[in-house]
N, C-alpha and C positions, 0 to 999 in steps of 0.2 A: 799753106792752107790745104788741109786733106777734103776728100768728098766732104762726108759727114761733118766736117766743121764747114764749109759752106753750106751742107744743107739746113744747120742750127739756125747761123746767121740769117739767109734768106728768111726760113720761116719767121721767126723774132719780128726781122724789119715788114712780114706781111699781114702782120699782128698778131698774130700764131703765136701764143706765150704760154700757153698751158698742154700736159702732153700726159696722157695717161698710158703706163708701161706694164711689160710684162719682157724684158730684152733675154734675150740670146748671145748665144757666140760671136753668130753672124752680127750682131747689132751696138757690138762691146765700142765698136770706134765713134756711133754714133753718143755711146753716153760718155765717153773721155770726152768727146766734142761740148757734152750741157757743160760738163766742168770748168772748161777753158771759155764758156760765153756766157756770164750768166744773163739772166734774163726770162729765162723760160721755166714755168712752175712741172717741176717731173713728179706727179703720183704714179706711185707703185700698186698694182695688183696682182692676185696672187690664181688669176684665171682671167684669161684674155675677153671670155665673156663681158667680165664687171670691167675690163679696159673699153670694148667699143660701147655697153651700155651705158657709161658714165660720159663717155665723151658724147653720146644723145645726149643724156640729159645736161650736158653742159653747153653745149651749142643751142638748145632751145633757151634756153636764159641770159645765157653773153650774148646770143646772136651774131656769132662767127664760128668761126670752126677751132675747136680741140683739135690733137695731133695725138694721134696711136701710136706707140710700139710693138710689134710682136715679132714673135719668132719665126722665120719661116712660114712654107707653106700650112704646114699642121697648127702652128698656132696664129694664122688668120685663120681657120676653118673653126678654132675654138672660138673663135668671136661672130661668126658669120649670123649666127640667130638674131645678136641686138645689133648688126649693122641692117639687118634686114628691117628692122624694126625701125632703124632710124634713117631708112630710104622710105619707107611707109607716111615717115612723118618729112621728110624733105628737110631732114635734119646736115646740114654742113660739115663735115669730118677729113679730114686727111689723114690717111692710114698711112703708117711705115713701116715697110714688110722687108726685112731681111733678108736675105736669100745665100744659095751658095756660089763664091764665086765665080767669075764667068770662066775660069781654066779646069774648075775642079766641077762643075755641073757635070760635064761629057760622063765623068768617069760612075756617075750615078751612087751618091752617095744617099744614105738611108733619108737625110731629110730631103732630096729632092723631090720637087712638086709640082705641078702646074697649078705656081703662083697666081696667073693670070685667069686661066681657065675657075679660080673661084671666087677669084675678086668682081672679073664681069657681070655679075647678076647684082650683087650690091653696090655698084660705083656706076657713076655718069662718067669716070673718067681715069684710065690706065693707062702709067707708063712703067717701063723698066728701063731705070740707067742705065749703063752700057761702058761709061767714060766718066771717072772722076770729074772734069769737065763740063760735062750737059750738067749736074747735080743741082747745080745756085738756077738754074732758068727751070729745071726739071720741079724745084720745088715753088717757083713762087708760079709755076701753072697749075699746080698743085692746089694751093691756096686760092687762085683764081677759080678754078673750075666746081672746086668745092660750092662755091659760094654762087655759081650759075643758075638761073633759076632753071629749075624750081627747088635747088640746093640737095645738095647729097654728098658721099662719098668720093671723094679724089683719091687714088691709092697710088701709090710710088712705091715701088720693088726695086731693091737698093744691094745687089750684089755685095757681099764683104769686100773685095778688093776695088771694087768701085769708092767703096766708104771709107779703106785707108788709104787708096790712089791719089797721087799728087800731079796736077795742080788742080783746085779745087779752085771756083770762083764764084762769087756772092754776086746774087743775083735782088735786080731793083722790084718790089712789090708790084704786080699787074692790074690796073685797075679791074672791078669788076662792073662786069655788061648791064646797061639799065633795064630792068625787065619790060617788055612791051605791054603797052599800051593799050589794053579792051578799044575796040573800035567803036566807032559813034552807032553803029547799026547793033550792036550787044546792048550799050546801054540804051538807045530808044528803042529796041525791040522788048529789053523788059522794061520797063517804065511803059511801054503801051498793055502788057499781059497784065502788068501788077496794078491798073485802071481799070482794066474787064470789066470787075466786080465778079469773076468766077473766083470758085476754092481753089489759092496758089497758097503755094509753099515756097519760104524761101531760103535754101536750103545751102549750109554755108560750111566753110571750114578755112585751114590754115591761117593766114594771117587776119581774116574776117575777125577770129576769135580771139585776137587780142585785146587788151583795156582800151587801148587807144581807137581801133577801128569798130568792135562790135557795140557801141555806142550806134553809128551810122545805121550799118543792118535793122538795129532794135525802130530806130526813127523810120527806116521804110518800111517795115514789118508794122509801127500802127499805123503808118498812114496810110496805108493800102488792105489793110485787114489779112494781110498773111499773116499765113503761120510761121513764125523762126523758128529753126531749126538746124542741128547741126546733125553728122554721122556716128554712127554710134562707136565708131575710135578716130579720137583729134591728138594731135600733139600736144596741145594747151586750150585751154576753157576760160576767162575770162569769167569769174563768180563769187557768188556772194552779195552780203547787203548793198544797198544800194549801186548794182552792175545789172545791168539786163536782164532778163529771165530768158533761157528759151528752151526748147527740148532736146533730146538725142534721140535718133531712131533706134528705137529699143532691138535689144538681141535679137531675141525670140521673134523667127518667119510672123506666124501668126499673130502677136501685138503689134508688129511693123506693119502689118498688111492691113490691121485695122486700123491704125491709128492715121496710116495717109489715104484711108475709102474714101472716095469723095474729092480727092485731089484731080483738079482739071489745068493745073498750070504749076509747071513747076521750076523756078529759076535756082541755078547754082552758082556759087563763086567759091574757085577754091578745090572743088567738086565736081564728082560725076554724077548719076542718077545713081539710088539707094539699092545698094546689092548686099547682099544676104548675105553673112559670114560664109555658109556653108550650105551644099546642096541636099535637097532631102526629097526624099519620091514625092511625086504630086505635089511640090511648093512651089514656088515662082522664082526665081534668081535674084529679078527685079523687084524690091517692096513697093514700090510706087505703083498706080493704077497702070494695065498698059496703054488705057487709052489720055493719059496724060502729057503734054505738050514740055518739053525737055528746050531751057532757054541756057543757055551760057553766056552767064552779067563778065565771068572773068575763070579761064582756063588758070589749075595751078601754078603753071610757071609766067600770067600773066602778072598786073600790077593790080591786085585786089585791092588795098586800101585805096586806091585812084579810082577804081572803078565802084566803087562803094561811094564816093562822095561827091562821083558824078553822076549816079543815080539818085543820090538826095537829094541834089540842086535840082536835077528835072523835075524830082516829084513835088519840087519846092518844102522841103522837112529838112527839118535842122535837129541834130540828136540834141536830149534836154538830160537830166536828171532824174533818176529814177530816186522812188521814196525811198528809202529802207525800211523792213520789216522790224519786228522790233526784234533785240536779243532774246535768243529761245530759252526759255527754264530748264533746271536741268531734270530730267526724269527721278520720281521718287525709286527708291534703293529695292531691288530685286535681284532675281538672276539673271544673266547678260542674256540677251537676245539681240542678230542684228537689227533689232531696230532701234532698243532701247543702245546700242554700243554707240551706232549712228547718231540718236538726243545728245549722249555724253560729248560726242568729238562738236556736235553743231554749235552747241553753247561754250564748249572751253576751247575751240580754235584760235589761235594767236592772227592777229589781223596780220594781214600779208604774205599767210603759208604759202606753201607750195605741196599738194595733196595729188602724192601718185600714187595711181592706181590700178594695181592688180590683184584687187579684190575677187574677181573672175564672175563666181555664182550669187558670192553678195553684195555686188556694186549696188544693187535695185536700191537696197534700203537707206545705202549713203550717200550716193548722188541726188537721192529726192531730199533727204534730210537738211543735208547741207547749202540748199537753195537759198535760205539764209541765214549761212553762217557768218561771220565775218570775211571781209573781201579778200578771195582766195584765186590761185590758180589750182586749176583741175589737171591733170594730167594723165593721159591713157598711153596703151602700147599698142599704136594702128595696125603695127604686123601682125599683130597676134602669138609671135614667138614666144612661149612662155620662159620666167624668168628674168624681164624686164624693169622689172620696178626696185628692187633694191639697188641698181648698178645706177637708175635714173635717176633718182633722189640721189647717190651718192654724185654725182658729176654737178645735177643743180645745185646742190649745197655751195660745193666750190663755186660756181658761175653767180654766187646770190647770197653772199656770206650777208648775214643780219638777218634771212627769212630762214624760218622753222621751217624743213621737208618734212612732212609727215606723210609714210609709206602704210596703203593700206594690201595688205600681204596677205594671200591665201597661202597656208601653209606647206602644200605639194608645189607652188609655184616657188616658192622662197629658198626648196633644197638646190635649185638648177644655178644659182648664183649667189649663194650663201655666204661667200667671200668676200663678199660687197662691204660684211660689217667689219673684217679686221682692216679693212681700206677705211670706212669711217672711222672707227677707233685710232687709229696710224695720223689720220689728219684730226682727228677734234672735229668731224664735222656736226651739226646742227640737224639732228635727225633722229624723230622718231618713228619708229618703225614697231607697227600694229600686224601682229601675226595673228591669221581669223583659225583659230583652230576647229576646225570640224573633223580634222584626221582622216580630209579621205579627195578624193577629186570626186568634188559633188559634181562640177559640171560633167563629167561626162557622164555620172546619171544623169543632167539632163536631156543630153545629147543621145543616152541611148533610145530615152521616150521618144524623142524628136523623130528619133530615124524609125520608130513602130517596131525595135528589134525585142525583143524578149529578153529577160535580166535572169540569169542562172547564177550558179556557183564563180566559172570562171571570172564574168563581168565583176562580181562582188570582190574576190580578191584580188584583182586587178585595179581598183576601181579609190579601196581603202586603202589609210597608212599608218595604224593603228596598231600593228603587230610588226617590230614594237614600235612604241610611241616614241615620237623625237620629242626632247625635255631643250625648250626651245632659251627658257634660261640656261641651263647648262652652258649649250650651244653659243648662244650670247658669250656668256664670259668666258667662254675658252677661245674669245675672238679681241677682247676686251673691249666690252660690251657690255654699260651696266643692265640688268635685265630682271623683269621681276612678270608673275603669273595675275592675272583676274580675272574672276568668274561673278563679281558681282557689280550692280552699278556703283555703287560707292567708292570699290574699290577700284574699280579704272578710273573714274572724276580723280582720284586721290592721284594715282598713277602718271595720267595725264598732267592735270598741272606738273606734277614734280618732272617729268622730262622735260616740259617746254619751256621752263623757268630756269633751265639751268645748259650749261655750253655741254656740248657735245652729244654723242648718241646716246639714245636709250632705246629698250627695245621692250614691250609688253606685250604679250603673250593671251589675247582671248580666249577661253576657252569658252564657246558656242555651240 
């Protein structure tokens, strides 16, 4: 047994069975190794971006960690945006980074890199093999660490001669650490705040937001008269008919700032206090009042669902049943506008989608819309990396075969990882993917208002993507990708159904 066929083995037995690739020279002994074990699912991608951003979106739905291939130090650096993005979200990952081996490094060959020096900012945890040997213990620390809370990145840099080096030995699955436990002084310090009877907020994220836990939240939110609320990017959203209602803290400084005036108690789990995407002259960092009282129910890498349902026994509330709203009509036939696109997807969502989203400038109209659509997961990009959402929808598909992804896509975001589709086309995955064409990165006009700068010539054509126009079906089927255009409401209802009625990707094209 060589490295890399122990390091198959290990991973397998640490339940590590799905591994999204993009291999190399350095990595060739790693894939002779899937050959000779089966067991483990190898997707191929055709840009290591759509490698580590599917493997997010596959870890937030399996709830363990995917496995990476890439090449060398340069193609970890092509993946680094959506692993950043999926440390944002405390997403599980174990990266396998090839490298050159440990005689031929000295001599400095063109891919040499400091492997480690790029992986540290996205990973809780780096090692480099060294010995065919360490490999089977090297990876199931691997697997463990990944999964530590508050879960992230584990990356393992895997010398070639380490990966064909014999003797190679297979390593037992490490259990992983229980997450600690919110203290009795977190939970009766809020449960005495959320008594007051002053304006709190109770202000939630990561695994709050599941089906299963933000049930609880919703139950101390009315029995306390807080306001729920979640940050305005989460890894997963719990929503739809009959699921909790609650807010997000909106982008924009100034609705954030209005919308928490008046907050005098503010508890988190999951969370820190509400900070503003980005800094802007005379705005605040903080959206929250600063004379607002900051209570921590449960730090991210604590045990949030624990500490959620030891606050609702104190407050003696027991999550119930929410009503559902009724099914929404479909808007009568015009020309598409985000709101009316928004009416069309809220009434024909398939119950138990999975709706990612990097919509960017027109989330506003489909996150309100969808409030009751059929029971959905939400899904955001907490780094803000753009080019997020086609690679997340492609990984949860796999991690969630039977549920429709539907990917809401601004069209400057969807060229930075566009390969996402010939990866869904190659698997049949279950995705439809809504391009909002406006042809231009609206948000940074709105970001230039924000910042009080002045809007010239430069800004303008920097800003549009219009000259020339990307023909987004084309694009589609040169990926195979069935793909089709609309500009009216009818004609996306029409649209819509026919993707989500049928196996595999479709992609339609808004034109807004």
């Amino acid at each position: 047994m060589n490295g890399a066929e122990s390091l198959v083995r290990t991973l397998i037995a640490s339940g590590v069975d799905t591994c999204f690739a993009n291999p190399g020279t350095s990595e060739i002994h790693f894939v002779a190794a899937l050959d000779r074990n089966p067991g483990m699912r190898c997707v191929l991608a055709l840009f290591e971006g759509v490698v580590t951003g599917a493997a997010d979106g596959y870890g937030r739905f399996a709830r363990k960690p995917a496995a990476t291939l890439m090449h060398c130090g340069p193609g970890m650096a092509n993946g680094l945006a959506c692993l950043h993005n999926a440390k944002r979200a405390d997403t599980p990952i174990v990266n396998i980074v090839g490298d050159q081996a440990t005689y031929h490094a000295p001599l400095n060959p063109p891919l040499a890199s400091d492997v480690e020096g790029w992986a540290r900012p996205v990973s809780q945890w780096v090692r480099r093999a060294r010995t065919a040997r360490e490999v089977g213990i090297a990876a199931a620390e691997a697997a463990q660490n990944a999964q530590r809370a508050p879960g992230g990145s584990a990356t393992l840099i895997l010398p070639s001669d380490v990966s064909w080096g014999e003797p190679g030995e297979e390593a037992a699955a490490l259990a992983v650490p229980r997450r600690e436990k919110s203290s009795a002084e977190q939970v009766n310090g809020a449960a005495r705040v959320l008594r007051s009877g002053e304006p709190a907020v109770l202000l939630v994220s990561g695994a709050a937001l599941l089906p299963e836990n933000l049930p609880f939240a919703y139950a101390i939110a009315s029995a306390t008269g807080a306001r729920l609320m979640a940050p305005t990017f989460n890894a997963r959203i719990a929503r739809g008919r009959g699921r909790p209602p609650l807010e997000i803290v909106p982008y924009p400084v100034d609705d954030a700032v209005r919308l928490l005036t008046g907050t005098k108690q503010l508890v988190v789990a999951g969370t820190g206090a509400p900070v503003a995407f980005f800094a802007y002259p005379g705005k605040p960092g903080i959206v929250s009042p600063p004379d607002a009282e900051l209570h921590v129910l449960a730090r991210p890498d604590q045990d949030i669902p624990d500490a959620l349902a030891r606050l609702a026994a104190e407050l003696n509330c027991k999550p119930a049943g929410v009503n559902p709203a009724a099914v929404q009509p479909l808007p009568q036939d015009g020309p598409l506008t985000p709101e009316r696109a928004a009416a069309v997807m809220a009434a024909l969502l398939p119950d138990d989608a999975i709706i990612v989203d990097e919509a960017i400038s027109l989330r506003g109209a489909f996150f309100a819309t969808t409030k009751h659509a059929a029971p959905h997961d939400w899904v955001q990009v907490p780094g803000g990396a753009i080019g997020g959402g086609l690679p997340l929808a492609t990984g949860a598909a796999i991690a969630a075969p039977g549920r429709r992804a539907v990917v809401l896509e601004g069209d400057g975001s969807a060229m930075y990882t566009v390969q996402a589709l010939w990866t869904q086309a190659r698997e049949n995955l279950d995705v439809t993917t809504l391009i909002l064409s406006n042809r231009k990165y609206a948000i940074l006009e709105i970001e230039l208002r924000a910042a009080g700068a002045p809007q010239g010539n430069s800004a303008s054509d920097l800003f549009e993507i219009a000259r020339p126009e990307i023909d987004w079906v084309k694009m589609a089927a040169a990926q195979g990708v069935e793909a089709a255009r609309a500009d009216s409401v009818a004609r996306f209802a029409e649209l819509f159904q026919h993707a989500n009625s049928r196996r595999g990707p479709f992609l339609i094209e808004l034109v807004l």
